[in-house]
N, C-alpha and C positions, 0 to 999 in steps of 0.2 A: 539716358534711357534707364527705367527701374526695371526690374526683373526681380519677380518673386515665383518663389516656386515649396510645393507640397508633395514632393516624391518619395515616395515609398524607396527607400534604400536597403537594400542586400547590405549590409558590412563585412568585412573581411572577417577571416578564422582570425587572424592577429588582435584585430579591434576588439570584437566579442573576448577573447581569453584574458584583454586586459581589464575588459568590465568585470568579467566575472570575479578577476582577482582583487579587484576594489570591492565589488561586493563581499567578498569573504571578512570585510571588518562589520558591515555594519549588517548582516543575514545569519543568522546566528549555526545554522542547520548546520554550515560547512565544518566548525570548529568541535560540533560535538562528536565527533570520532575519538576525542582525546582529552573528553571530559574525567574527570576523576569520578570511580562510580562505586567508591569505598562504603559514603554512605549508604549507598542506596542496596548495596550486597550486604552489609550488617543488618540496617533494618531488612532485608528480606527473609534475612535469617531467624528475624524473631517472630515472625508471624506463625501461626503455629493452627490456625484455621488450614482446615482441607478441602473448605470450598472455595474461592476465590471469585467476584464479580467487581466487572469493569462498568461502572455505570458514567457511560461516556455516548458521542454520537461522532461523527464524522472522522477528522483527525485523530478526532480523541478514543480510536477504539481501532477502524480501519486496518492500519500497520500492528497494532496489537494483533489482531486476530489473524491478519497475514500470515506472520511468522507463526503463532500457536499452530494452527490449521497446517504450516506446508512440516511443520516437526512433528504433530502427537502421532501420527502413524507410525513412527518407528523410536518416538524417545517415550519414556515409560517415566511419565511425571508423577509424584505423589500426590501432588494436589489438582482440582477438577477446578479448571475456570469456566466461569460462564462471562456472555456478553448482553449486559442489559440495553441494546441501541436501538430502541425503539420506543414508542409511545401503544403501541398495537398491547391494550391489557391482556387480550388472550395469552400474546408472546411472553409479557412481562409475568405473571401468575404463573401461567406454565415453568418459565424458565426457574422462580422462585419455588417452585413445586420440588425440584429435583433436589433440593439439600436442606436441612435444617437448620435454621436460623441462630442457633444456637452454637454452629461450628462454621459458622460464616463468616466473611472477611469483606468488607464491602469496600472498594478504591473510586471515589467521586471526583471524575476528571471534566474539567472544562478550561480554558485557557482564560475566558473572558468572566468566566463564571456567575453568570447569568443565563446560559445556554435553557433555552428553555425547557428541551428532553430532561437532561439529566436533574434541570431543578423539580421537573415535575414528578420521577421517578427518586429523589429524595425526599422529597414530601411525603410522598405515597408509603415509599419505606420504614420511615418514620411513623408512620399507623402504625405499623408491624411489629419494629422493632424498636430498641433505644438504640441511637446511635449516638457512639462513644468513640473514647481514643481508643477502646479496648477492639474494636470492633471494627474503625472506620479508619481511613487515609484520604487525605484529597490532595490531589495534584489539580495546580491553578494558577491563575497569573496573580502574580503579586499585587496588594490593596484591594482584591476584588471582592465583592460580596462572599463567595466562596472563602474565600482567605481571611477573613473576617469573622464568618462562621467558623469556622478551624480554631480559630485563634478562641473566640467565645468559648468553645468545646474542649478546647486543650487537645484537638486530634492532631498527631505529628503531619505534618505541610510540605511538601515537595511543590519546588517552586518549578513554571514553565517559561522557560526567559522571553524575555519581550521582543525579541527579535529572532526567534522561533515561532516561523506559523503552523495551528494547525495538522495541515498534512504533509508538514516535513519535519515532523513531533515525535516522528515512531522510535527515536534513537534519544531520546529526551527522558525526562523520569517515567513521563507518558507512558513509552510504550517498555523501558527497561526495568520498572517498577515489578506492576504486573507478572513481565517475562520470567524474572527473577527470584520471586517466590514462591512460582511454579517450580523452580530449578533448571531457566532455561541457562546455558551458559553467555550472560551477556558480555563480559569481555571477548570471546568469541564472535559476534558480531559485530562490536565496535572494531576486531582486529581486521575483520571483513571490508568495511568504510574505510579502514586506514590505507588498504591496499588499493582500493578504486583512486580514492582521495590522491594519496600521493602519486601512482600511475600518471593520473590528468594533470596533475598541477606540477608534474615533471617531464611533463611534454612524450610521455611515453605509450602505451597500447592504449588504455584507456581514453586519452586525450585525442586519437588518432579515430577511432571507432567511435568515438561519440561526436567530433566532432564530423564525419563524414554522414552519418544517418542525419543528424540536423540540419546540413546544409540541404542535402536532398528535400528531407520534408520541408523544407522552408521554402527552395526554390521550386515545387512543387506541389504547394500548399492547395492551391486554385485547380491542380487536375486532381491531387488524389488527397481526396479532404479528409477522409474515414481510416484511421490506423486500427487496425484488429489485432489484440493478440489472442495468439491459437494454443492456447496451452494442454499440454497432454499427458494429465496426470490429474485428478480432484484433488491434491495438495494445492494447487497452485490455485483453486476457485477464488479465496479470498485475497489472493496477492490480484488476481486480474481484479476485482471491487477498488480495491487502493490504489488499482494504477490509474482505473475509471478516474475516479476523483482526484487523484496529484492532479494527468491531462485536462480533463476536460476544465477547473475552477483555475487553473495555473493561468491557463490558455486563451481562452473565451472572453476576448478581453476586447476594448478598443484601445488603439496604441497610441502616441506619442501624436500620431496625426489626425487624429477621432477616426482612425479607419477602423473596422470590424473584421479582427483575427480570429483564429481559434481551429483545432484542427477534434475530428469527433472519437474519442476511444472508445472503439467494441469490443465488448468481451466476449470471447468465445472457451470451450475446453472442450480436449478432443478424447474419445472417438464421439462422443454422443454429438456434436454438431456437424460433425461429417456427415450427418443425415439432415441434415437442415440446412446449414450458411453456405456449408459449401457447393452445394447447385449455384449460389449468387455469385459466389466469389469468381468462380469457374466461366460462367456461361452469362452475367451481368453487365453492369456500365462498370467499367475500367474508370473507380473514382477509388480503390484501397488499398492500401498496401497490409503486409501481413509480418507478422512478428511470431514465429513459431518458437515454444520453449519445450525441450523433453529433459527428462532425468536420466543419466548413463544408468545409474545403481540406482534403483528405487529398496534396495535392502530386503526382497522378497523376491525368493526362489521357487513361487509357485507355479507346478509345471501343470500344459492341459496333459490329462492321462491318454495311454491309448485304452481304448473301450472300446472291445470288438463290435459292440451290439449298437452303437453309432457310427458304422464304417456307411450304414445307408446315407447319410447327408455328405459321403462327398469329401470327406472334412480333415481326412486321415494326415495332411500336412501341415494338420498342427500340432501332431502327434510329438510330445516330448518337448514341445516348444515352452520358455516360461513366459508368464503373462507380460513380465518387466521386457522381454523380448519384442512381445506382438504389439502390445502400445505404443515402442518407439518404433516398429517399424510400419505402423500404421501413419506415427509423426514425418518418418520420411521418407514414406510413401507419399500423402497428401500432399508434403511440400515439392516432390518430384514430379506431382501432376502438375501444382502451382506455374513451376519454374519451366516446364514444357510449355505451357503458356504465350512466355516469350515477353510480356507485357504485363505482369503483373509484380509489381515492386516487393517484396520478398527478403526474409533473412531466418535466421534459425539460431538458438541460443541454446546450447547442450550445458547441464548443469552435472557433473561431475558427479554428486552422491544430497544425499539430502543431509545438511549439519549447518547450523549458527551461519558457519563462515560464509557459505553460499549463496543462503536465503538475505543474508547484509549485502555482497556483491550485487547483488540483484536490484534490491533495491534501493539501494547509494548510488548505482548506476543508472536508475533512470530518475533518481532526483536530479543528478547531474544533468541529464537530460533534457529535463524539463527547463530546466537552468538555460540552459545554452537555449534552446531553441525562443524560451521567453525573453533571452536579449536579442534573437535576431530578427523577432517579433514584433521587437519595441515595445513590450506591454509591461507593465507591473504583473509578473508572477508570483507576488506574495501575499496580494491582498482580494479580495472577494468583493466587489461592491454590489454585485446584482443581488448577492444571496445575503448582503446584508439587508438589503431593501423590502426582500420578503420577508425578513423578521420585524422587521417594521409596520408591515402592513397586517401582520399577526398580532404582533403585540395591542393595533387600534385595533383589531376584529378582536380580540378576547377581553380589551376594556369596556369598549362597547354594550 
């Protein structure tokens, strides 16, 4: 008798931890917690521009702007980055409107270096300005037209290793570059990776918690397809963007059986969606689960005052309260409607204070994440092929 068979298989927590750790020679993300980042702090130090731009797009900007956005509220950077990620000229003009060219520092990042945004967005600048060593940096993958240009220019080259993709780039020159010459503290956040890193790969809290949310979403995929994270704090708007895209390009794949995986990340930030999503979440089809993040210490002590002459609204019990107070207990409040619920899949991630170390925890944590669930998936979580397809069909639509 022959017997053939095409079943989708669950693998054990064992099996997947031993893929991952064969992964870890030839994935390059996992190793750079403990890259050596001597160069990359000396040269930041000699930049001496106090405007800063990232002229990048997806990977290549994403996890930069993460971390800038959940820190400049409370670290006092000397230098102004901006982010050119876009083709939109209003955007682009405007955003070059804001500093002089003259005390600007421009970092051209692409992996494959051919990225069509950022080549078009050098070109353009190049009208502008002269771009020089004195002026420019490009971080790129090694031999590529980028790296090529570089090398024609004499501009110093920061290499993106080849086995570094993309959106698991932000702990790369990519995004430590940039961080760095702003004055973010980046061994502080490599020191962050170090501790998830080694957590997981010592079979400890990390490895336990990330392995438990995976299995759920796995074996669960087909009733609750939609993962929200609910984040409650505008720090975290651009880390929800980055997680958009780790999830959804990691994920969205067909696996090992040409079957079609992929689970959908929405982003939410709270309060202001609590007038919106949350009617669906609440009162909808039971197809999401929710990911709540707050900040214990948002580092601001601003209190609402009492104001006699507002006692008419009622409101007098927020008298002396500070704002860092009413937001998280608006965060667990929502999550406590959530989980009265009974049926709607649910967790909550309290972040201690906003610093380096945290905003790495974070997201070294759900690279991890994404890891695991893309071996239990079965799918290549490193590569893109649909969205390489679209640059293809661009490329004949603009030669055309």
């Amino acid at each position: 008798m022959l017997y053939e068979r095409n079943f989708y298989e669950i693998k054990s927590n064992e099996e997947i931890f031993k893929n991952l750790k064969k992964e870890t020679k030839s994935v390059g993300y996992y190793s750079l917690p403990y890259q050596d980042i001597s160069k990359i702090e000396n040269y930041a130090a000699s930049i001496t521009c106090n405007n800063i731009y990232v002229i990048g797009i997806g990977g290549s900007s994403l996890g930069t702007k993460a971390i800038y956005k959940f820190l400049r509220t409370t670290k006092k950077f000397k230098k102004k980055l901006f982010f050119l990620d876009t083709i939109d000229p209003l955007r682009i003009n405007y955003l070059l409107s804001l500093s002089e060219m003259t005390d600007s520092h421009f970092l051209i990042i692409s992996k494959s270096g051919t990225t069509i945004e950022p080549t078009s967005i050098l070109k353009y600048l190049s009208s502008k300005v002269d771009i020089t060593k004195l002026n420019s940096t490009i971080i790129a993958g090694k031999d590529t037209p980028l790296y090529l240009f570089s090398q024609k220019k004499e501009i110093q080259f920061f290499e993106i290793p080849e086995d570094v993709g993309g959106r698991f780039s932000v702990f790369s020159p990519v995004g430590l570059l940039p961080l760095a010459i702003i004055g973010v503290k980046i061994a502080e956040l490599l020191k962050g990776c170090k501790l998830v890193h080694e957590s997981f790969f010592n079979k400890e809290f990390y490895y336990d918690l990330i392995f438990e949310k995976a299995r759920f979403l796995v074996e669960n995929k087909n009733r609750f397809k939609i993962n929200i994270i609910f984040s409650y704090s505008s720090v975290f708007q651009d880390f929800n963007r980055w997680f958009v895209q780790l999830w959804a390009e990691s994920l969205g794949k067909k696996n090992i059986n040409n079957t079609r995986q992929g689970l959908t990340p929405v982003s939410l930030v709270g309060p202001d969606d609590q007038h919106s999503f949350l009617q669906l979440i609440i009162e909808g089809v039971r197809d999401k689960t929710i990911t709540f993040f707050k900040i214990d210490k948002l580092n601001d002590e601003s209190l609402i005052p009492d104001l006699k002459e507002f006692s008419i609204f009622g409101s007098d019990y927020l008298n002396g309260k500070s704002f860092n107070e009413l937001i998280n207990l608006q965060a667990d409040s929502t999550y406590e409607a959530i989980i009265d619920e009974k049926d709607i899949p649910c967790d909550k991630i309290t972040i201690s204070k906003i610093d380096e170390e945290n905003i790495a925890m974070l997201m070294y944590r759900f690279q991890l994440l994404t890891s695991v669930l893309g071996a239990f998936l079965q799918v290549n979580t490193y590569n893109q092929p649909a969205v390489e397809k679209g640059k293809v069909i661009l490329r004949r639509k603009l030669s055309s």
